[in-house]
RODO-2510 file (C-alpha; in nm, 4 decimals, decimal comma):
residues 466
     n   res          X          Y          Z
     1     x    11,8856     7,2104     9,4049
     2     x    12,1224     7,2573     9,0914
     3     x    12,3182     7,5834     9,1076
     4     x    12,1691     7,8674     8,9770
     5     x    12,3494     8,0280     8,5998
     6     x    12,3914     8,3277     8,4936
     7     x    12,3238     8,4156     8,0942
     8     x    12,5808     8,6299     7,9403
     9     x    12,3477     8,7553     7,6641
    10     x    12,0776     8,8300     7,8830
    11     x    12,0210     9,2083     8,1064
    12     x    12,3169     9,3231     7,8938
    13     x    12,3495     9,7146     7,8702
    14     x    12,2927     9,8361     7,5722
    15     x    12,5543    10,0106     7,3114
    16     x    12,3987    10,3666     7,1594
    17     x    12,7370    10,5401     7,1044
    18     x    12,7341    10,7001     6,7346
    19     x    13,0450    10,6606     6,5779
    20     x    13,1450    10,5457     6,2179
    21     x    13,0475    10,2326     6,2409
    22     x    12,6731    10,2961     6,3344
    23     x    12,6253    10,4851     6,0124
    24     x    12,2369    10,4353     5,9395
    25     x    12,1778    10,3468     6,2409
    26     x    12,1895    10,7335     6,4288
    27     x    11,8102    10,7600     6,3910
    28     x    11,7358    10,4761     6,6284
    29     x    12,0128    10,5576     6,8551
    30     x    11,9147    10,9268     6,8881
    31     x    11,5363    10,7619     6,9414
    32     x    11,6359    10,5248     7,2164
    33     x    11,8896    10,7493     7,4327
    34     x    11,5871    10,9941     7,4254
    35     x    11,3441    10,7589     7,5511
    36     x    11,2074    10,6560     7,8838
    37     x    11,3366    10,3363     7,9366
    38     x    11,7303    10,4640     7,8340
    39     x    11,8576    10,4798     8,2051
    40     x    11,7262    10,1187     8,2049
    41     x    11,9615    10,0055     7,9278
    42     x    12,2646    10,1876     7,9838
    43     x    12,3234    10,1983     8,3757
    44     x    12,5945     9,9382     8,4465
    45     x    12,6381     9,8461     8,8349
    46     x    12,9592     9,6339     8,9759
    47     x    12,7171     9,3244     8,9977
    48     x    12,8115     9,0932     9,3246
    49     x    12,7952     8,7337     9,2407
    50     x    12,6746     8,6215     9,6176
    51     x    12,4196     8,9024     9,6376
    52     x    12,2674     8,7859     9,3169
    53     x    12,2980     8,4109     9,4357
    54     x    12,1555     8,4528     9,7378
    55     x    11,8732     8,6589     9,6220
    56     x    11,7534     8,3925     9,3487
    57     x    11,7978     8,0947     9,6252
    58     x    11,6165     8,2469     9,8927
    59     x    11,3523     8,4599     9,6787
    60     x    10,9489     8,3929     9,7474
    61     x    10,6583     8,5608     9,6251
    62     x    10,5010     8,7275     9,9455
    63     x    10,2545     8,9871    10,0400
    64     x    10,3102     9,3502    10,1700
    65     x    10,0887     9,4841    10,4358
    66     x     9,9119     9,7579    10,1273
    67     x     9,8511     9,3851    10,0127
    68     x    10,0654     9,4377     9,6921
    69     x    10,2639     9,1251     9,5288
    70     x    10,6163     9,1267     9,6524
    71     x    10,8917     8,8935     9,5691
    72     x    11,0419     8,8590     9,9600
    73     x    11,4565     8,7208     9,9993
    74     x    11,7229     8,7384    10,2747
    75     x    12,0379     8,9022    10,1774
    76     x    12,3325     8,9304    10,4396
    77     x    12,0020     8,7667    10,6803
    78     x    11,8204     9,0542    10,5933
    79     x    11,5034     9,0287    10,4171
    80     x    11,4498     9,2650    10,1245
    81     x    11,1494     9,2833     9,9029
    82     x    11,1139     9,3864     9,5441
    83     x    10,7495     9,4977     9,3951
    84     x    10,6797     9,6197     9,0326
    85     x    10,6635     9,9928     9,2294
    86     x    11,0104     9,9733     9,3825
    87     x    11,1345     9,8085     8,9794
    88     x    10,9480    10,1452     8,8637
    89     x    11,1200    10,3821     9,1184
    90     x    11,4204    10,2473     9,0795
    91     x    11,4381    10,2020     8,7194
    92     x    11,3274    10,5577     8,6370
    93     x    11,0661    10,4249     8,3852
    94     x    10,7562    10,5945     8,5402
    95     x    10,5257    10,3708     8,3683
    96     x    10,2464    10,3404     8,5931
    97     x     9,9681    10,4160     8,3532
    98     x    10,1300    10,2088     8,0911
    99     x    10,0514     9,9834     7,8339
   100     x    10,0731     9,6244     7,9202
   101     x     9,9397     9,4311     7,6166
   102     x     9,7696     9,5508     7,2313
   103     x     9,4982     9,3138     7,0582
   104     x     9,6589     9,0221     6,7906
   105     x     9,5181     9,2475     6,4824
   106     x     9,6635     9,5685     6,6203
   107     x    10,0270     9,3515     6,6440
   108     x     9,9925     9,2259     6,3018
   109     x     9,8794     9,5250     6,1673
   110     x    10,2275     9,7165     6,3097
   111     x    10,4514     9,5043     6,2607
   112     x    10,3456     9,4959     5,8908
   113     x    10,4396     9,8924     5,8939
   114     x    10,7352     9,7877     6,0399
   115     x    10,8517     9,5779     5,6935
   116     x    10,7356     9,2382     5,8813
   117     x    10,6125     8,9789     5,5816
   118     x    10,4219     8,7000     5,7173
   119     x    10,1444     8,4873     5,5989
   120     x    10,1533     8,3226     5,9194
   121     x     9,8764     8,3899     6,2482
   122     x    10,1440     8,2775     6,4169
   123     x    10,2620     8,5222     6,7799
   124     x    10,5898     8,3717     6,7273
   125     x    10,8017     8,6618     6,5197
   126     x    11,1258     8,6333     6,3451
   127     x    11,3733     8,9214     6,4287
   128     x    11,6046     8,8461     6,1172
   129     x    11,2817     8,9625     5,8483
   130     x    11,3109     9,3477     5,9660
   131     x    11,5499     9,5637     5,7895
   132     x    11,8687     9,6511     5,9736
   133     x    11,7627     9,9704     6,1873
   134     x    11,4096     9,7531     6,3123
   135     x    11,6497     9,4527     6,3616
   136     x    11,9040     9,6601     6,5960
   137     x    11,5910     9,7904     6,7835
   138     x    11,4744     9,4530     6,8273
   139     x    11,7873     9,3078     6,9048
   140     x    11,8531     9,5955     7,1824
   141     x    11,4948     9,5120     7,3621
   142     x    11,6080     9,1015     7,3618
   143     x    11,9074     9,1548     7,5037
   144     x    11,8784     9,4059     7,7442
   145     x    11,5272     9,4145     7,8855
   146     x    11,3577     9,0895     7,8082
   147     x    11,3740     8,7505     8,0256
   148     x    11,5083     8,5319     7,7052
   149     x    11,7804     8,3317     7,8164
   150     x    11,7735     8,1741     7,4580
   151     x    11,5899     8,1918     7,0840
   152     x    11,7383     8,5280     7,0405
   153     x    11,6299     8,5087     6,6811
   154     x    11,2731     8,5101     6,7779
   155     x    11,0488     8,6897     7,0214
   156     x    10,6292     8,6717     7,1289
   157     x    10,3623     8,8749     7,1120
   158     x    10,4548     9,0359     7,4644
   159     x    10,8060     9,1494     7,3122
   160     x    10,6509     9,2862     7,0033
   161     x    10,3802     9,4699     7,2294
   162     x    10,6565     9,6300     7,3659
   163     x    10,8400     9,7614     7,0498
   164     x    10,4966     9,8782     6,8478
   165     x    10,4410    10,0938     7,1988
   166     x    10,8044    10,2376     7,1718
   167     x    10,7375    10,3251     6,8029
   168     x    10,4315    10,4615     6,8379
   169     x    10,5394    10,6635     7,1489
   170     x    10,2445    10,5054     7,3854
   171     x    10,4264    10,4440     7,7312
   172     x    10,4770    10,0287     7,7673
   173     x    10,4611     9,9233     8,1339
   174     x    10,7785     9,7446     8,1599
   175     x    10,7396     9,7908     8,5522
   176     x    10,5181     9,4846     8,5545
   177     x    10,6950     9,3315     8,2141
   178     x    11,0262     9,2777     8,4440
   179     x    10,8231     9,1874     8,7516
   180     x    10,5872     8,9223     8,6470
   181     x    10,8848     8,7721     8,4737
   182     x    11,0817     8,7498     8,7678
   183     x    10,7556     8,6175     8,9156
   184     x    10,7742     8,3430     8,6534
   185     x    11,0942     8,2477     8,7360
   186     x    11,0573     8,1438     9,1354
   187     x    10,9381     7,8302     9,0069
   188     x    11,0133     7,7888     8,6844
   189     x    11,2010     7,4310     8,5263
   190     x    11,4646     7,6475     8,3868
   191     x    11,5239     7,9132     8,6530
   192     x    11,8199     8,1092     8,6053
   193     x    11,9602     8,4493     8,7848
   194     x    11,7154     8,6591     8,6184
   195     x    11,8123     9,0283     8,5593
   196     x    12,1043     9,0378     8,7828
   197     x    12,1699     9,4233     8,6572
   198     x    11,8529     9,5232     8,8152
   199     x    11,8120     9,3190     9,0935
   200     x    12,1842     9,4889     9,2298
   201     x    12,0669     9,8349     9,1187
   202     x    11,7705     9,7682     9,3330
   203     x    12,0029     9,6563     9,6108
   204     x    12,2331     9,9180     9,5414
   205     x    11,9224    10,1848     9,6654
   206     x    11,8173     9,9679     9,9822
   207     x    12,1032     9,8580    10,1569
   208     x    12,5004     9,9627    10,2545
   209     x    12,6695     9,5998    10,1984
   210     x    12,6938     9,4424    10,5975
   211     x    12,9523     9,1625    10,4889
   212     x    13,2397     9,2328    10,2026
   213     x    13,1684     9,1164     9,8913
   214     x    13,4486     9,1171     9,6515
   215     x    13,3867     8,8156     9,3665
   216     x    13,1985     9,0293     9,1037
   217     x    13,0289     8,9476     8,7685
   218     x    13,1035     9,1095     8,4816
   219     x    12,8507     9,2876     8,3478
   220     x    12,8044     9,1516     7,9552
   221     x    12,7766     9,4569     7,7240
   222     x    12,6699     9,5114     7,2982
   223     x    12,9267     9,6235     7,1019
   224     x    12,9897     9,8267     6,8141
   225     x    13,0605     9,4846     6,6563
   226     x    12,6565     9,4820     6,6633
   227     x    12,6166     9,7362     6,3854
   228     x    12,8018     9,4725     6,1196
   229     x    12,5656     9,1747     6,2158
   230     x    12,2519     9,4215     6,2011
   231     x    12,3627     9,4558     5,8058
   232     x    12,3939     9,0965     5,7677
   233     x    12,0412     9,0086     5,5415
   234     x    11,8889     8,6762     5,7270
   235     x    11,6748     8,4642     5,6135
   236     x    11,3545     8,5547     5,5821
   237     x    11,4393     8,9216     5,4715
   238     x    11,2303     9,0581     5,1984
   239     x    11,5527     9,3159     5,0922
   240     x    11,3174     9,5962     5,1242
   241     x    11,4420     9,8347     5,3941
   242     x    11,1695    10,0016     5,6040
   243     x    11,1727    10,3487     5,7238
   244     x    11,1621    10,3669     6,0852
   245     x    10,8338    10,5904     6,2257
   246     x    10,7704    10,9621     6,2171
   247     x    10,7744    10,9356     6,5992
   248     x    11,0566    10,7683     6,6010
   249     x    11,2150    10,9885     6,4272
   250     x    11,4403    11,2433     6,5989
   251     x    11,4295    11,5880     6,4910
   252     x    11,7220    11,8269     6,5384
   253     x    11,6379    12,0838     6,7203
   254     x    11,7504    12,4140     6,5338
   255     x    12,0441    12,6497     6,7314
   256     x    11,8415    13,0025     6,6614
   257     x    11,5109    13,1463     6,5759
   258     x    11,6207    13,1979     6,2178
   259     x    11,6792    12,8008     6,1538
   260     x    11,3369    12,7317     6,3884
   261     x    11,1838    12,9959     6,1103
   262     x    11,2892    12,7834     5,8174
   263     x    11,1811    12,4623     5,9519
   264     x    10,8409    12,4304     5,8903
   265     x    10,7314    12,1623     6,1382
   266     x    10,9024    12,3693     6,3961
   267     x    10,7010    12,6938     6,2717
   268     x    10,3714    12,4765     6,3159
   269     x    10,4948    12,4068     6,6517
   270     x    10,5312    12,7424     6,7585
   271     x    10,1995    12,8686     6,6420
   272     x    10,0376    12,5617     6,8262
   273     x    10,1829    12,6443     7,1122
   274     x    10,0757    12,9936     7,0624
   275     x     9,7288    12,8629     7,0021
   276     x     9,7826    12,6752     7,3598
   277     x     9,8730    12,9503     7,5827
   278     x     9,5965    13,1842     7,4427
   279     x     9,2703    12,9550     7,4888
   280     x     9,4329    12,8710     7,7841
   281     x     9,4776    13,2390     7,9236
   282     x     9,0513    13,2439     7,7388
   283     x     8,9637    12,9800     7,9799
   284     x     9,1206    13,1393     8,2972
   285     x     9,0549    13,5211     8,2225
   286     x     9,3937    13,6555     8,2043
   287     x     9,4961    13,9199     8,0246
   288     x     9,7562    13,8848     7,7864
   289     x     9,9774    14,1956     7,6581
   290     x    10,2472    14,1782     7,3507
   291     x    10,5752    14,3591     7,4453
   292     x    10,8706    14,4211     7,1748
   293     x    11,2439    14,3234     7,3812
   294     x    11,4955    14,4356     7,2781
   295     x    11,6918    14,3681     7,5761
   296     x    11,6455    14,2616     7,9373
   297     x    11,8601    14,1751     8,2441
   298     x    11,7398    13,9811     8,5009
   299     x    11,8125    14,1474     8,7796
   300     x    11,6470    14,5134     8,9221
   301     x    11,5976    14,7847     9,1053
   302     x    11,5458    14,6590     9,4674
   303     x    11,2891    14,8568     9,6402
   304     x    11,2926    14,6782     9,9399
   305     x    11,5474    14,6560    10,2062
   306     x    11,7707    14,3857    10,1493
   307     x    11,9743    14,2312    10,4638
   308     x    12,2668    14,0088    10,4756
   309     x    12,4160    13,7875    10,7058
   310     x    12,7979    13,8106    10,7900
   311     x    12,9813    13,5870    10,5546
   312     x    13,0937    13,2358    10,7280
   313     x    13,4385    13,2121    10,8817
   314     x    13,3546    13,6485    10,8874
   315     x    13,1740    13,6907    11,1497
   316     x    13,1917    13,9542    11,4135
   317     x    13,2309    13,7485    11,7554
   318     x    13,1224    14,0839    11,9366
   319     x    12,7843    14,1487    11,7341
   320     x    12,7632    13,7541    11,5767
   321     x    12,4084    13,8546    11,5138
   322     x    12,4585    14,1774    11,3417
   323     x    12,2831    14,1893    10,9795
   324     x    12,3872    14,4380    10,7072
   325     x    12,1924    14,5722    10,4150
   326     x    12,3351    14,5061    10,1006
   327     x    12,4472    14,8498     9,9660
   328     x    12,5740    14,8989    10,3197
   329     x    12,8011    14,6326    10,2989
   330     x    12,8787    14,7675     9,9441
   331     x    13,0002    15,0522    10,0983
   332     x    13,1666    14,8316    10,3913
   333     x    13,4180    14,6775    10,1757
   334     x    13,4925    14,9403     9,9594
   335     x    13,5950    15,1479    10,3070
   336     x    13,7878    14,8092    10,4081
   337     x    14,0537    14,7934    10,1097
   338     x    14,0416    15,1987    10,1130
   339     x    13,8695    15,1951     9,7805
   340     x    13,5991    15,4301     9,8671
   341     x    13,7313    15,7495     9,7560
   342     x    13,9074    15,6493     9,4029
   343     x    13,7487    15,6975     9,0802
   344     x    13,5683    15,4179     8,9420
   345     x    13,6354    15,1446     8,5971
   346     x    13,3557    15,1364     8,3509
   347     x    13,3974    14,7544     8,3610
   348     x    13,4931    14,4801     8,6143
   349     x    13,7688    14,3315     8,4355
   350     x    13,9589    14,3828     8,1252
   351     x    13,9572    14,1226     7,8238
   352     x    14,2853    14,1887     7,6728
   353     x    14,5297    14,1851     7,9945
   354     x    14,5730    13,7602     8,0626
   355     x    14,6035    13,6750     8,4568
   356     x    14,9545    13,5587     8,5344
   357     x    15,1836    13,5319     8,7689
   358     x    15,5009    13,8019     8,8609
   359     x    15,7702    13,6181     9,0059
   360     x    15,9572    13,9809     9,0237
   361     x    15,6428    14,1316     9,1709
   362     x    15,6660    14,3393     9,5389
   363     x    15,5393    14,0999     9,8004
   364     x    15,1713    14,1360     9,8715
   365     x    14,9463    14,0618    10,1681
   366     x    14,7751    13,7215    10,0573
   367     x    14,5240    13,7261    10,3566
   368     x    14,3993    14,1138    10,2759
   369     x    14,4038    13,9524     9,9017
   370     x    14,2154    13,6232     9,9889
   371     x    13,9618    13,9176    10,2139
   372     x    13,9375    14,0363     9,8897
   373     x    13,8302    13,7765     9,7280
   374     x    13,6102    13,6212     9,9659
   375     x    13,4577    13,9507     9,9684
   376     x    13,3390    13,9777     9,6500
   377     x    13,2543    13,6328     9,6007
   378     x    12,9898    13,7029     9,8948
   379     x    12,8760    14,0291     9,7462
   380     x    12,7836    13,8329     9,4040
   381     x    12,6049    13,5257     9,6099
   382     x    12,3830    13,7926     9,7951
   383     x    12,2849    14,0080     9,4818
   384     x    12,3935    13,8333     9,1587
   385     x    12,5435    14,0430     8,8804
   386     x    12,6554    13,8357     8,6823
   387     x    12,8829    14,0094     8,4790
   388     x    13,0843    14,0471     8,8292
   389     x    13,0440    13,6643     8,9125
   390     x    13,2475    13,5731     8,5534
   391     x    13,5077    13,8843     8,6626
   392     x    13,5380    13,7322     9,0326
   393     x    13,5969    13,3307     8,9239
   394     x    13,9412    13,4096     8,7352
   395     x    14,1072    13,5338     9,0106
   396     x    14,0307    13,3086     9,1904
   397     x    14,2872    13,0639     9,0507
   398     x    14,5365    13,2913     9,2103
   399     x    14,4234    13,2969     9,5797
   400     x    14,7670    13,1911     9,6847
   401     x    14,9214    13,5132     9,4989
   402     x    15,1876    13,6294     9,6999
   403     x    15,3707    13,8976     9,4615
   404     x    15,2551    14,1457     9,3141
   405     x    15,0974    14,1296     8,9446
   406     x    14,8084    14,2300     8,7079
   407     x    14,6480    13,9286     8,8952
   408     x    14,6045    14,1854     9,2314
   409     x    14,4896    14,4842     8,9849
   410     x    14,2371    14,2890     8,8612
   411     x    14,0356    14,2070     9,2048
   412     x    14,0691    14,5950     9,2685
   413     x    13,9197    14,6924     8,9453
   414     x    13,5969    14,4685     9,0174
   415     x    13,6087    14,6533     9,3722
   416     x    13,6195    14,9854     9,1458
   417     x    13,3533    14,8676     8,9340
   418     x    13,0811    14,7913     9,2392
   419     x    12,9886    15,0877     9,3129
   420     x    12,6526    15,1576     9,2735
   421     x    12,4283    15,4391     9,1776
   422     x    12,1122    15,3871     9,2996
   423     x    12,0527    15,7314     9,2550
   424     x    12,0254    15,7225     8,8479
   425     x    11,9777    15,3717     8,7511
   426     x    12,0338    15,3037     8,3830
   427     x    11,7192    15,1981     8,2319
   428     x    11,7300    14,9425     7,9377
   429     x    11,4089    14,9173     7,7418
   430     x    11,1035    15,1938     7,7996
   431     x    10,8625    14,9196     7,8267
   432     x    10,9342    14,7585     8,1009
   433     x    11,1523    14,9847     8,2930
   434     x    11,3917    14,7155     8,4023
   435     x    11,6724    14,9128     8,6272
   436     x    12,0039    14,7864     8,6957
   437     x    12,3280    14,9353     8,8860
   438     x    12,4796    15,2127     8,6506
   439     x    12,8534    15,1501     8,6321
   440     x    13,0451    15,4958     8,6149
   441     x    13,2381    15,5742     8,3669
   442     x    13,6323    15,6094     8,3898
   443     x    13,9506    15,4225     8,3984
   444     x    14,1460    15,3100     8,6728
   445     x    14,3628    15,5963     8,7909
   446     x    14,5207    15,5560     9,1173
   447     x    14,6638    15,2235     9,1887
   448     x    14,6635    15,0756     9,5920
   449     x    14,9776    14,9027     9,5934
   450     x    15,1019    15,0938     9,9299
   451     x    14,7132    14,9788    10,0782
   452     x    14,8342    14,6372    10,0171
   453     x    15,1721    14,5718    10,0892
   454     x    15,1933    14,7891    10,3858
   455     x    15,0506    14,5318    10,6370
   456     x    15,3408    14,2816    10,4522
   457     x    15,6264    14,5388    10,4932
   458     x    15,5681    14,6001    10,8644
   459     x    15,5459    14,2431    10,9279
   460     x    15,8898    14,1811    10,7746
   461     x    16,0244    14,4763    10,9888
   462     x    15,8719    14,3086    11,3146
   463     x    16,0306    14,0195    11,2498
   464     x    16,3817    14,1543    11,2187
   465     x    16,3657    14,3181    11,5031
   466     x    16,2879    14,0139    11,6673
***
């Protein structure tokens, strides 16, 4: 048997980077990078050349035991199967319920919308009559998902089922597309290694490699260079330049309610979906009450005990089963670092003083800084405030401090800032009576820097001595 050939313009991965030289072409871009079959295109595996080989010259069509067509080869002496479910798993095209072929007049009748002239009842189409955005579409289906090895001027009815589905957003079942093609190819005259970018992704998911395999294939890839031949008018062209379709379309989604407001498509939307939710609350018998927000956290008042576990690397060998509630071990650390009886900040970090580094700085205790730390970071895990997780991740660029510096001050103000009154929870909007911890209002007065650098000092002393 002759040795099996790769195609360099065939399973190519597909270009849909906007840049300057795809201007009037960022409709169909947008449209294709948002479509279901874009993971497809675009994913680019190191392709082995002897896993692809030996795939194609030991590959048989076979049944599985669910009695499901399955294209059976040996790889590394292992057999591995491929169906048009694992292609649809694997591909991400979820295409199941898909579309597999449209009636001659419905293709005609498209493709006409699409700027095709033809006075022809030919199913043999000519990709050079569509204007340029159609053409690069086209083009981008050929080369990337198709099992043309050659003619890439021209495609069948089965190609141009696939592209009026795409346009028309109705879901195309490439799943079996790709699989009764590779079906085709066990036997054909002019067998070649079919979709060697899928087949390896396929691989890729079934099997570690068992033997090395280092001679790879490069992948073949579109270009921007693509964009200049899409301009080129062929032969064939009527000049006219077709307007892709409104689902095809991409819409920019506006950035606020205000834009959304001026947009009236998007206002439609809204109201339809309005219309949605209330038949569907009708049908079920919910009842359905308007509130005015103003604002809303998304955290509150806990009324239930809340427990938690001792921290990892934390915990107490004597009691290793020992739970805490939360505000307990609120109160826990705050006793630890002595910050228990100190006035507290009104907020758990201050904007306008940058973290840096003293150099000059007193030495500090970097373990009772790193406890610090750790501390905290727990404390937000277990209840998030999030206001004290964005505080806490800043300092934590500094967890090798060992001077020193505003760096230190800061983890003690979010220490100051923790404290909770459960007592008199601020309320924010009458409505809904959403409750969150009240954060008492004063400045930092007393700074700990004897707290810390104590434990330091007294090593320092116990090593002299030594």
């Amino acid at each position: 048997m002759a040795q099996l050939e790769f195609c360099d313009k065939h399973n190519m991965v597909a270009y849909l980077v906007k840049s300057e030289s795809s201007e009037g072409f960022d409709e169909i871009i947008d449209f294709l990078t948002s479509s279901h079959i874009y993971y497809a295109l675009t994913e680019n595996p190191i392709i082995f050349v002897s896993l692809i080989e030996q795939f194609w010259e030991t590959a048989v069509l076979s049944t599985t035991e669910e009695g499901l067509q399955a294209i059976s080869a040996t790889i590394d002496g292992h057999e591995k199967l491929i169906t048009e479910d694992s292609l649809r798993r694997h591909l991400k095209l979820d295409d199941a319920e898909g579309i597999s072929s449209l009636s001659n007049e419905e293709i005609f009748e498209h493709l006409a919308h699409m700027g095709y002239v033809t006075n022809s009842e030919s199913l043999t189409f000519f990709k050079g009559h569509f204007s340029p955005q159609w053409k690069f579409f086209i083009h981008t289906i050929l080369h990337c998902l198709s099992s043309k090895k050659t003619a890439w001027d021209q495609f069948s009815s089965n190609i141009a089922t696939t592209l009026i589905c795409l346009a028309t957003s109705r879901r195309f079942n490439f799943s079996k597309f790709i699989f009764e093609a590779m079906v085709k190819n066990l036997d054909s005259p002019h067998k070649f290694l079919l979709y060697p970018r899928f087949i390896q992704l396929l691989l890729n998911k079934q099997q570690r490699l068992l033997l090395p395999h280092t001679r790879t294939y490069p992948t073949p890839t579109l270009t921007s260079k693509l964009f200049s031949n899409m301009r080129r008018a062929s032969k064939g062209y009527s000049g006219v330049v077709t307007p892709l379709f409104e689902s095809t379309t991409s819409i920019e989604e506006p950035k606020n309610i205000s834009q959304a407001l001026q947009d009236e498509s998007w206002v439609e939307a809204m109201i339809e979906a309005i219309r949605l939710f209330l038949a569907f609350t009708s049908y079920m018998g919910f009842n359905v009450y308007q509130m005015d927000v103003k604002s809303a956290f998304l955290y509150g008042a806990i009324e239930e005990e809340v427990y938690v576990h001792q921290p990892l690397g934390f915990v107490d060998p004597a009691h290793p089963n020992l739970k805490s509630i939360i505000d307990k071990y609120v109160a826990d650390i705050l006793k630890k670092f002595d910050f228990w009886s100190i006035r507290t900040a009104t907020t758990p970090i201050e904007s306008n003083k940058p973290l840096v580094k003293d150099e000059d700085g007193k030495d500090v205790d970097v373990y009772v800084y790193r406890s610090m730390i750790g501390s905290l970071m727990y404390l937000t895990a277990s209840r998030p405030i999030h206001h004290h997780v964005f505080a806490v991740v800043p300092v934590l660029d500094f967890k090798s401090l060992k001077r020193l510096s505003n760096t230190l001050n800061a983890a003690k103000r979010i220490h100051y800032s923790v404290t909770p009154s459960l007592i008199n929870p601020t309320v924010y909007g009458n409505q809904l009576g959403i409750h969150t911890f009240e954060l008492e209002a004063s400045l930092i007065v007393t700074m700990m820097e004897p707290a810390l650098t104590q434990k330091n000092q007294q090593q320092n002393t116990d090593v002299a001595a030594a």
